[in-house]
N, C-alpha and C positions, 0 to 999 in steps of 0.2 A: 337486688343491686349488688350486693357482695360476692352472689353464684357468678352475675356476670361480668364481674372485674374480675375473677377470678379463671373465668374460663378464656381470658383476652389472652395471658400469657402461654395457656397451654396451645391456644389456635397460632401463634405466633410461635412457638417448639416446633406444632405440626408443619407448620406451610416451611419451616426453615428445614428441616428432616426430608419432607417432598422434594424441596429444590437444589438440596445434595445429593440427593440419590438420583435425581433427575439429569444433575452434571455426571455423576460417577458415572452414569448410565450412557451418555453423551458420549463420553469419552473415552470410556473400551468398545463402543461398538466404532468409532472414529478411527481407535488403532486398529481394531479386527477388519475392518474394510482397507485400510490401507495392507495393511502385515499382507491381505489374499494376495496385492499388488506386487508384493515384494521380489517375487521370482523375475519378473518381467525385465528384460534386458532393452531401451530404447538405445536409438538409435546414436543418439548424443552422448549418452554411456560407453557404448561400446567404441568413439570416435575420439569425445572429449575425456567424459570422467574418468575413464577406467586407464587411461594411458597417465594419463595425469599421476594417479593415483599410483600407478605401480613406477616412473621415474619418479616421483619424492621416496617409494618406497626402497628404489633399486640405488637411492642416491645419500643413504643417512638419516631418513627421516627429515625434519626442522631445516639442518644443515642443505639439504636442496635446494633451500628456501633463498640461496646467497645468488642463484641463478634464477630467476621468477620466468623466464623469457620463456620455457616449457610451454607455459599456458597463457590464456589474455585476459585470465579474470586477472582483480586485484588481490590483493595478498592475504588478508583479512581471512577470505574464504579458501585457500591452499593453510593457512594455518589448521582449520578443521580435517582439510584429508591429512596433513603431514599427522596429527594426533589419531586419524586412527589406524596409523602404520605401526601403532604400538601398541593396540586394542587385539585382541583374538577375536577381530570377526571380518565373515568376508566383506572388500572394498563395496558390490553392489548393497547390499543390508545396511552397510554403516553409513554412506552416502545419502540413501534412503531415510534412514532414521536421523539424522544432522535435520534434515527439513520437514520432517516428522515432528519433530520439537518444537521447530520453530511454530510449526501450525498450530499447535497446543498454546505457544507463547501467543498468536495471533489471535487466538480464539478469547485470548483472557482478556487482552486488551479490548477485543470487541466488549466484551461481557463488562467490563468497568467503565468505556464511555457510554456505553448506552442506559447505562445503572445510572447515569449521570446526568443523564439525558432524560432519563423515565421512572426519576426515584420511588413515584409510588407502584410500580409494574413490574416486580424483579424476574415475575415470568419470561417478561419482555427481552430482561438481559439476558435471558439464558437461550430463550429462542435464537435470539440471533448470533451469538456463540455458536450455537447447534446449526446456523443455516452454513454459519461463515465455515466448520467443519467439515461439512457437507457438501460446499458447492464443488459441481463434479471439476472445475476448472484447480479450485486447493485440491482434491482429492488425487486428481490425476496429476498436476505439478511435482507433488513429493511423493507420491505412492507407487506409480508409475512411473513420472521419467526422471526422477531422483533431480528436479531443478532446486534451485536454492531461490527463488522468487520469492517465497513464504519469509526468509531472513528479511530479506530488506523489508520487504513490507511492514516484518511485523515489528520493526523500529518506527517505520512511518505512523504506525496507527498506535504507538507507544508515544511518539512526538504530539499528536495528535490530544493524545490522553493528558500528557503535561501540558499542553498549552489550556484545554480546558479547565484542568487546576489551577492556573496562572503558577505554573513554574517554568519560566521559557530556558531558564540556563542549562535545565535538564531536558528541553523539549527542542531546544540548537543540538544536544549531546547527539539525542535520539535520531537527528535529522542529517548528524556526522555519521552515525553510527549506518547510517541504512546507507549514506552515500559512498561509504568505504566498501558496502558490499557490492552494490551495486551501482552503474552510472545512472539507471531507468530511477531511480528516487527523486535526481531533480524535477521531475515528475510534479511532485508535489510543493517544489521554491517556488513558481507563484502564489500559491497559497499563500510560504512563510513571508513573502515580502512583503504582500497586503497585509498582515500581519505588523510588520516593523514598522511600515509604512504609517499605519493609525496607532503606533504606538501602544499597542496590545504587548509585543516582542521590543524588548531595547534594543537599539543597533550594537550595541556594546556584547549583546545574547549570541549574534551573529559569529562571533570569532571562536565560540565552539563548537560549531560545524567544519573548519578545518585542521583546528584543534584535535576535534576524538579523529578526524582522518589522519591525520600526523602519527597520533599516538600509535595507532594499529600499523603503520609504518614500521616504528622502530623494532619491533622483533627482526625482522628482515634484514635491517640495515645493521644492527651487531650480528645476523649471519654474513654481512658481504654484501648484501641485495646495494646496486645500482640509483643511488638517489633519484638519479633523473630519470630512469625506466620506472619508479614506481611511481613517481608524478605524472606520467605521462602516455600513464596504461591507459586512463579514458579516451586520450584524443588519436590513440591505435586504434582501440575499439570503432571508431566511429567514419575509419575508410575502411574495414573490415570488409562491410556490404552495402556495393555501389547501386543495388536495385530501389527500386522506389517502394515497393512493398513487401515484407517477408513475409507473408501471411498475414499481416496483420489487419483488421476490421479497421481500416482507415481510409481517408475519403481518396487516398493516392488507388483503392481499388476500383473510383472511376475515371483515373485517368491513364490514358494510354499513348503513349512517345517512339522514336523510333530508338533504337540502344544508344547511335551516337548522341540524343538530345536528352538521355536521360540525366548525365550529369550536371546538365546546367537548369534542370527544371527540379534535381533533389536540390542543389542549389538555393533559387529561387524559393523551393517551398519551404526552407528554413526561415529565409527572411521572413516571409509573410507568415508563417508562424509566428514565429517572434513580433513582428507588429500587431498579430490578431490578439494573443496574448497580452501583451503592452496593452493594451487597449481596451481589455475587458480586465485586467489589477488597475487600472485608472479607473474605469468607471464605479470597481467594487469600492475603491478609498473615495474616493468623491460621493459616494450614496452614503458611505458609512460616515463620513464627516461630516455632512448633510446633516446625515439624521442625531447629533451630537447637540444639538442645538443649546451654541454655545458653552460647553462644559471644556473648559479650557487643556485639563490632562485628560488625555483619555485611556493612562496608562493598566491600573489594573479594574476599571470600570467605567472598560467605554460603553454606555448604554446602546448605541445602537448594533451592536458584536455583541450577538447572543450566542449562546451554546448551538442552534438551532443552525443557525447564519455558519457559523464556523464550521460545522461540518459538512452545510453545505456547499462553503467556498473549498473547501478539500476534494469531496468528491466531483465537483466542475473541474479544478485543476487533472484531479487524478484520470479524467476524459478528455478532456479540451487537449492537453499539451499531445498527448498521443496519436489520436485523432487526426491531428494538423500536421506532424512532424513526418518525414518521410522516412522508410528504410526502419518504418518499424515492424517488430517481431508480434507473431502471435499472442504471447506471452506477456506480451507487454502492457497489457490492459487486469494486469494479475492487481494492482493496488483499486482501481476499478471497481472489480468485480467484486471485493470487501468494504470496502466504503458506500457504496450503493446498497448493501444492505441497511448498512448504520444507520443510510438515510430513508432509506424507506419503513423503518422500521420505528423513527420519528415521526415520522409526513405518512402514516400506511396510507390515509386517504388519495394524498395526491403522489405517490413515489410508488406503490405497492407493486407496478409493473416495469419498474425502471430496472431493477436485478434480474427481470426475466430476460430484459431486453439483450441485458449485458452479457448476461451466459449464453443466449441464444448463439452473439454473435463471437464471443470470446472463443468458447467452448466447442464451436461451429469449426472455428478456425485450429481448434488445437487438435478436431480430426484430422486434419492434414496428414499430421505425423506422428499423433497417436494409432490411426485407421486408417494408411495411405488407401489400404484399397475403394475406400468408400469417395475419394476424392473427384471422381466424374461425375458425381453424385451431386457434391457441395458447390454450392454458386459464392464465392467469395465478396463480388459484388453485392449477394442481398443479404452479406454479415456487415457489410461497411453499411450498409443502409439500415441496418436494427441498431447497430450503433449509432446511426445518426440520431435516431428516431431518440435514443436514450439521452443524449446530448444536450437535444431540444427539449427533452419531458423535465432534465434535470436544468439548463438554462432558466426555464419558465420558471418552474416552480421558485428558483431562487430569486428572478428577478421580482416575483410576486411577494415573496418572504421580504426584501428589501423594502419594496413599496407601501408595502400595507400591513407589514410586521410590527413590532414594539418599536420605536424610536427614540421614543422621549425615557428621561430615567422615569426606570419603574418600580415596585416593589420585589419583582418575582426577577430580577435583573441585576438587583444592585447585591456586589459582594457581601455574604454573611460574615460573621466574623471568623467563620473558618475558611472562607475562601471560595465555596462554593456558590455557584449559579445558576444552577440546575432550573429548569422552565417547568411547567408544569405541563405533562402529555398533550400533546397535541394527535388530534385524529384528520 
């Protein structure tokens, strides 16, 4: 009895020694794949970035910063190239490595909601760390064409991470923070409203999402920057490109218009996005209230909002809004393609082919312009169509999760005293 109390703590040395060296291992071979990347000049570098990057450099550094109109991101991310106009390395490498990091930061947060998800399986967390590192669509993003997708994302699935802590004021911060980098994060505001909606998120939580965007504002505006140009960088962004599809695996790749009717059919497909959407955040608060039966708050322990539920209602948002919206980019199914792990890596039984699905069609698509040549090749239609298929596999499975999931309070449900509500593995 004593041999074998005693050998508990050293198997638990061993397995924790295996699964650090297991990350360490993950993670230089993650930079070493990206660094082969690193020479490579894409096309948006040599168009977007790299001009960018040399007027902040040709103009002061920071102080360039008092004229934003150069470029059409928002500001937040011209902070990062204006800092590395003061670093000794070349614009392409530093550019590179900004969203290099981020993937690192992406990968952590994968690894601690799924740890959260699958607390007795910590293999589990690391594997999917290791997938979310891996998948050729992050690899190729920041290793290749130096995009900054990985940033915002890796706020969303940081947002993500506090909301299943039940810390929403840092989980609004996180959901500022991704929307200052990028506009593609509302992405994920259905999610947070069914959220507010059942009172999981205080509405009150809500006004730190303009908040941390404000905040990342004021550097700009003590250089000079234009108040009303940096509030209004989104709604530029978004006559930018008048076509119905940029590549993107969206169901606009089967529809086809003549040029003059395309604008009033992108038009139209925003409405009825927006109602399709409306319509499915109604039906998730209405199931989830349902299933509350009777429990009057349902603030930091709504029984029927499992960890489970929650990141499934994320990765349907992180498909659906995209999906439906027109004028979207390849690129744009980047929070997608990481969330879909998350959840297949919960659900392996019933999800385990839904991340194939999504890199199929994501990944499919980001040959375009990572491997023009290969493009008479690719059928874009039958990327919008693996993406549907993923849509449908992850719709089901959620409304199933809903239906015949835990409803009632439960033991494995209800907050510990430390705040946690970790489920117990599900196959």
């Amino acid at each position: 009895m004593l041999d074998t109390a005693a050998e508990e703590p050293r198997r638990h040395i061993a397995d924790s020694t295996m699964l650090a060296l297991a990350a360490y291992t993950t993670v230089m071979v993650a930079l070493l794949v990206r660094t082969l990347l690193l020479p490579s000049e894409s096309t948006d570098y040599l168009t977007f970035l790299d001009p960018w990057y040399q007027h902040i450099a040709g103009n002061g550094g920071f102080t360039a910063l008092a004229d934003p109109g150069f470029s059409d991101y928002n500001v937040p991310y011209l902070y990062l190239l204006a800092a590395l106009t003061y670093i000794p390395v070349s614009p392409l490498a530093g550019i590179k490595w900004i969203s290099i990091l981020f993937d690192l930061a992406l990968a952590y947060y994968t690894f601690r909601i799924v740890s959260r998800l699958r607390p007795t399986a910590p293999s589990a967390a690391l594997g999917a760390a290791a997938v979310v590192l891996f998948l050729p669509t992050v690899v190729t993003n920041s290793g290749w064409w130096g995009q900054c997708d990985g940033i915002y994302t890796a706020f969303l699935v940081g947002g993500i991470h506090y909301v299943l802590r039940h810390r929403p004021w840092w989980a609004c911060t996180f959901f500022g923070l991704a929307l200052a980098f990028k506009f593609q994060a509302v992405f994920l505001f259905p999610f947070l409203l069914v959220l507010v909606l059942v009172r999981r998120v205080p509405w009150r939580c809500l006004l730190a999402v303009p908040t941390a965007y404000l905040v990342l504002d004021v550097p700009a505006l003590v250089f000079g920057a234009d108040p009303g140009r940096l509030l209004t960088v989104y709604a530029r962004q978004t006559d930018t490109y008048r076509f119905l599809t940029v590549n993107g695996p969206s169901v606009y790749q089967f529809v086809s218009v003549p040029g003059d009717a395309a604008d009033a059919v992108r038009s139209a497909g925003v409405l009825v996005a927006g109602a399709l959407v409306s319509l499915l955040i109604g039906l998730a608060v209405w199931s989830l209230r349902r299933g509350r039966h009777g429990v009057p708050d349902s603030g930091r322990g709504v029984p029927a909002l499992t960890d489970t539920r929650i990141v499934l209602l994320a990765t349907c948002s992180a498909i659906v809004v995209p999906f439906l919206l027109p004028s979207m980019h390849e690129r744009y199914f980047y929070a997608a393609d990481v969330l879909t792990v998350m959840a297949a890596f919960q659900l392996p039984r019933q999800l385990w082919y839904v991340p194939v699905l999504v890199q199929l069609a994501s990944f499919g698509s980001y040959l375009y312009c990572v491997a023009p040549g290969l493009a008479p090749y690719l059928s874009m239609p039958a990327h919008g169509a693996l993406m549907l298929l993923a849509l449908v596999a992850m719709l089901r499975t959620t409304i199933h999760e809903f239906r015949h999931g835990p409803e009632a309070p439960a033991v494995r449900d209800r907050p510990s005293l430390s705040g946690n509500t970790a489920e117990p593995t599900r196959t």
